[in-house]
N, C-alpha and C positions, 0 to 999 in steps of 0.2 A: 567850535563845532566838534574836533577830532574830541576832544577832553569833555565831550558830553555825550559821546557815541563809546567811550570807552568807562567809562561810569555805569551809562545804561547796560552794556556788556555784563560787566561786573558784577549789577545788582541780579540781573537775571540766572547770570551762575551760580550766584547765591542763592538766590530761591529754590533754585533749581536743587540743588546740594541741602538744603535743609527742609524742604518740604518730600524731597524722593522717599524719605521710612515712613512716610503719615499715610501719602495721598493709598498706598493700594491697601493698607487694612488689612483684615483679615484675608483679602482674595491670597494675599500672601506671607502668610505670617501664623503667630498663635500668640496666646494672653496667658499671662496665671494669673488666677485670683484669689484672697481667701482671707481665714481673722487668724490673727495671734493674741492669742490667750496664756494667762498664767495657768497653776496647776489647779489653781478655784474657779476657773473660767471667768476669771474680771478680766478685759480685754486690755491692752498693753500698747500705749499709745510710743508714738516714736522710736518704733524701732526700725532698725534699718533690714530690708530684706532686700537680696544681691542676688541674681540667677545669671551663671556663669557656662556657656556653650561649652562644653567638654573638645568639641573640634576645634574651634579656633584661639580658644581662651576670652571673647570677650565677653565683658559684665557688661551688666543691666540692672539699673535696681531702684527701688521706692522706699519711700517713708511709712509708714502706718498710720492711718487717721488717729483720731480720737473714737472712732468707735474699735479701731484695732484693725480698720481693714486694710489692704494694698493691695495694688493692681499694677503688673509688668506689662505691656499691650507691643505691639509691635517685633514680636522676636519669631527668626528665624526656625523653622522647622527643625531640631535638632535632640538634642539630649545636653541636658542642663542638671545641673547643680545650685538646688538651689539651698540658699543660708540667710538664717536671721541673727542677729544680735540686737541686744538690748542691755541697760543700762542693770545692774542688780540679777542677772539673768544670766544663764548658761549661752550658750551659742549654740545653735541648733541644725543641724544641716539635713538636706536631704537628698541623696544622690540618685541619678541613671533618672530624671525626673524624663522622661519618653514625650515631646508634643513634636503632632501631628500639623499641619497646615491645615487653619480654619479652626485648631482647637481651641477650647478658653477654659484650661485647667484648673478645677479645685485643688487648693492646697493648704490646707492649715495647719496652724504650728499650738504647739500647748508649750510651753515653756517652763523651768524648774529654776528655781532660785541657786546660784552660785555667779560665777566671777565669765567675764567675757574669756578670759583664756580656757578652759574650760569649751569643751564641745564634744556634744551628744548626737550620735548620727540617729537620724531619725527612718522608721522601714514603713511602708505602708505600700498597699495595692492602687494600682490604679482604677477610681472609682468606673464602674459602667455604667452609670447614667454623667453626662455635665449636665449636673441642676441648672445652669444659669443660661443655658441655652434652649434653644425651642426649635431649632430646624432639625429634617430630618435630611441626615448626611452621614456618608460614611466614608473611609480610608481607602485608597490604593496605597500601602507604603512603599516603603526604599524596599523592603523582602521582595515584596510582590513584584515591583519593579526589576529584579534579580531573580523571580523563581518563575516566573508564570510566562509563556508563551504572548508574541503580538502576531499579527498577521499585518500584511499590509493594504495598505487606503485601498480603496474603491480606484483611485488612481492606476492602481499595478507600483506604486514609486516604492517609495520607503516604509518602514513598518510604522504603526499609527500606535503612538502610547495610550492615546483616550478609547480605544478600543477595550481595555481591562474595566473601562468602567461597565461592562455590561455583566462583570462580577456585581456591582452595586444591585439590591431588591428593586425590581421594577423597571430595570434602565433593558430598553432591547434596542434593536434597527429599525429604522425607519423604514417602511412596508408601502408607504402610500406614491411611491415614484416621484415625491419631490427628490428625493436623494437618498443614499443609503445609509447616512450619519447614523448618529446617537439619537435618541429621542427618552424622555422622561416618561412615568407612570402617566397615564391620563392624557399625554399626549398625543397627536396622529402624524405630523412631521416636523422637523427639526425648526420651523420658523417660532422664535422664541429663546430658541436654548443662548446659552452663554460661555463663551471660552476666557479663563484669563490664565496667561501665563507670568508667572512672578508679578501678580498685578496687574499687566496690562489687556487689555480688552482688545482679543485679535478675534474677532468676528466680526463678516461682513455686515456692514449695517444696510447694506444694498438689498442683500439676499438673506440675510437673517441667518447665518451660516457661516461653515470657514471656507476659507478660500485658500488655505494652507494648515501645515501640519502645526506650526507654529516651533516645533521643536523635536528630536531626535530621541528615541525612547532611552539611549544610554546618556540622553543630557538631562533627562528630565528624574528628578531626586524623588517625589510625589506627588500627588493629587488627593484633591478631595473633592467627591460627587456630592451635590447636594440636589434634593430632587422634591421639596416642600418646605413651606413654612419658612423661609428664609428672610433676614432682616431688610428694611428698605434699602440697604446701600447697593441690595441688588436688582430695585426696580426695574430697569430696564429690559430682565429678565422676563420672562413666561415659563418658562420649560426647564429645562434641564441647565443645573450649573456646576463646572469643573473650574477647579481652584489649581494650579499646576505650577511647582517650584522648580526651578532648576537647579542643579549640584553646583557649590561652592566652592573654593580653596578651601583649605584649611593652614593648618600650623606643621602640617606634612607635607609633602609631596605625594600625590597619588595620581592612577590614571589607572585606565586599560581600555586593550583594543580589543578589535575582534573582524573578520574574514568570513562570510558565509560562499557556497557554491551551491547553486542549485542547477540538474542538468531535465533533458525531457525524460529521463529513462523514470520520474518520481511521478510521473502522473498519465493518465489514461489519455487518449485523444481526442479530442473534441468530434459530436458524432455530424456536425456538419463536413467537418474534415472529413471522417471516413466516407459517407456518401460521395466524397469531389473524387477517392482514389475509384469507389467504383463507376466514376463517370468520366475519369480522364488519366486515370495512372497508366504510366509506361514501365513495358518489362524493365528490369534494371540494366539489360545488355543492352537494350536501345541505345541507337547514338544521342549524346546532351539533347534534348530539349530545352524551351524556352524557360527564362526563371519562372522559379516560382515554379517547377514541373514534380509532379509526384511520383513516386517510382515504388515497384512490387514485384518480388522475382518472376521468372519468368516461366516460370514452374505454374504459377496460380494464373496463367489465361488460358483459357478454353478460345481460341485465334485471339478476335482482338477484345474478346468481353471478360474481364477480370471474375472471377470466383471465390476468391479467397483473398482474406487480408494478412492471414497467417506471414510473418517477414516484412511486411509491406513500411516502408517508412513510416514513422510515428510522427506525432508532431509536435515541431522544432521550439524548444522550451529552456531559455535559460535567464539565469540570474545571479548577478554577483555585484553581492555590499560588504562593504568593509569604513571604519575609521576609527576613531581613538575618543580619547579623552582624559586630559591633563590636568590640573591647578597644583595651586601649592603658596605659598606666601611670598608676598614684596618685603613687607617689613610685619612680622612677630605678633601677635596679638592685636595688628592695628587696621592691615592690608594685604587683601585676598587677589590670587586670581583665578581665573577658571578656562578653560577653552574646547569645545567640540566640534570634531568633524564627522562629516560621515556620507560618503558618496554609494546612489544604489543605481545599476545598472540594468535591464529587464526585457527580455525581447521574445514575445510570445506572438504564435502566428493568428494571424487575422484572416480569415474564409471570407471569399468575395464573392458573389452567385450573380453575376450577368446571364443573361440569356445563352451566350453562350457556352457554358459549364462556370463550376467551383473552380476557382485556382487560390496560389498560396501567396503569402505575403508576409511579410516580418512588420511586427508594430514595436518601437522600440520607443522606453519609456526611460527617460534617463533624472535622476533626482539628486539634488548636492543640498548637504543641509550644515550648515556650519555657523557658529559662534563665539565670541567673547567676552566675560564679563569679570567686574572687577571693586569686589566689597571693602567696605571701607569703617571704620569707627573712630569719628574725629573727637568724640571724650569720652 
């Protein structure tokens, strides 16, 4: 029984371990496709094309059919290198190859008669259309991800990366009081949309929504919004869909942190608040009061009825997030790892109106978001 319980073990880590690059597809990943052709355009059967990640070093690569085509499917959001060789044929390369997550890159090669030692770097644009696709979908990349502003969730917690997709045509907030998410073109509330982070499908199937951030905007490498037209593998969609990769090791070491402080002196007061100082605020020489008590010099009472807010305590607003983020290599060209933290802290006052006046209160929102993960290339 133990020797049939550890077999079954076995097979399932196995599966586990050789089916993890297939099952998430494009929600995480990108394809190249394209023909290699000679310099007469007769298409060039069996050649070997190799597209090699510039960050980590590892390859990937296909055959050419008999019509000259190949197809690299399942690769990492990165910058690639990619190269052909063929038999009677120069070697052909073509570098800083740019894919995005969700891409499926045109790339053809035209070939010139000489010896495999021998190699031609080849320069071309990156097309703006992909012919071989039909969804309409665009990029958040790694820049964006580094230059543009997030704000945080609807929560008060942490800052929300799927907020930049309302750069995407069409993408706004949800306006109808189911929630304040994302919503697509044509849509009215977020029931439908679709979250996948590195592939996996983290929306609530309860509520058709998230129920978390799923990830940290300095953990997160890019996204791609897709908002029509998109293939079956995203059936289960209706509305809006984000494709969301997170940052890798590499064949470096790299990381960095970061500390935000945010006090109340950055924002105006909220105007329930002001109403509670002219209905309950104490001169400031007053003896303490009860928590929660609001205070205004004592300058601004005409006896006991307040006049002025001029000095008058403002209200009580702070926030502080701070964490890291680390990877770097196990072993060379074969195994990566990654790790991010990041803890935010937030305490913004909450107006309470009983019958018997406004008074003050601290809402304190506290969010830890943190991860591990760890790539691998077994041939």
């Amino acid at each position: 029984m133990r020797h049939s319980a550890i077999c079954l073990y076995s097979m399932l880590f196995l599966c586990l371990i050789f089916t993890a690059p297939m099952w998430a597809q494009s929600a995480a990943s990108a394809t190249i496709v394209g023909v290699v052709t000679d310099s007469q355009g007769a298409v060039v059967p069996n050649a070997t094309v190799t597209a090699t990640n510039t960050a980590t070093g590892i390859v990937s690569s296909a055959k050419t059919t008999g019509s000259g085509n190949f197809v690299i499917p399942n690769l990492p959001a990165s910058t690639y290198d990619v190269k052909v060789e063929a038999a009677s044929f120069a070697s052909h390369i073509a570098k800083g190859v740019k894919l995005n997550v969700g891409d499926q890159r045109d790339l053809n090669f035209k070939l010139a008669v000489g010896t495999t030692s021998q190699t031609i770097e080849v320069t071309s644009e990156t097309p703006l259309v992909e012919s071989t696709k039909t969804d309409v979908s665009s990029s958040v990349t790694d820049l964006d991800m580094e230059r543009l502003p997030t704000f945080a969730a609807s929560s008060g917690g942490a800052n929300d990366f799927a907020q930049l997709a309302l750069t995407a045509p069409g993408v706004k907030l949800d306006t109808s009081t189911v929630s304040t998410d994302l919503i697509g073109p044509g849509s009215i509330n977020v029931r439908g949309n679709l979250y996948n982070v590195d592939g996996a499908n983290i929306t609530d199937q309860l509520v058709s929504g998230r129920d978390g951030l799923g990830a940290s905007v300095d953990e997160i490498q890019e996204f791609q919004v897709m908002t029509n037209n998109y293939n079956a593998e995203y059936g289960q969609a209706g509305g809006l869909v984000i494709n969301a990769v997170t940052k890798s090791g590499s064949n470096n070491i790299h990381g960095d942190g970061h500390m935000y402080f945010r006090g109340r002196n950055l924002a105006a007061s909220d105007p329930f608040y002001n109403i509670g100082l002219f209905q309950n605020a104490l001169p400031r020489k007053a003896p303490g009061g009860p928590p929660g008590s609001l205070y205004c010099p004592a300058g601004n009472f005409s006896g006991t009825t307040l006049v002025s807010l001029d000095g008058c305590d403002r209200a009580p607003f702070n926030r502080h997030e701070g964490g890291f983020t680390l990877g770097g290599p196990f072993v060379k060209n074969h195994l990566f790892w990654f790790s991010s933290f990041e803890l935010s802290h937030q305490e913004k006052p909450q107006i309470l109106t009983p019958p018997t006046g406004n008074f003050l209160v601290s809402a304190t929102t506290n969010n830890l978001l943190y991860s591990g993960k760890i790539d691998y290339k077994i041939w």
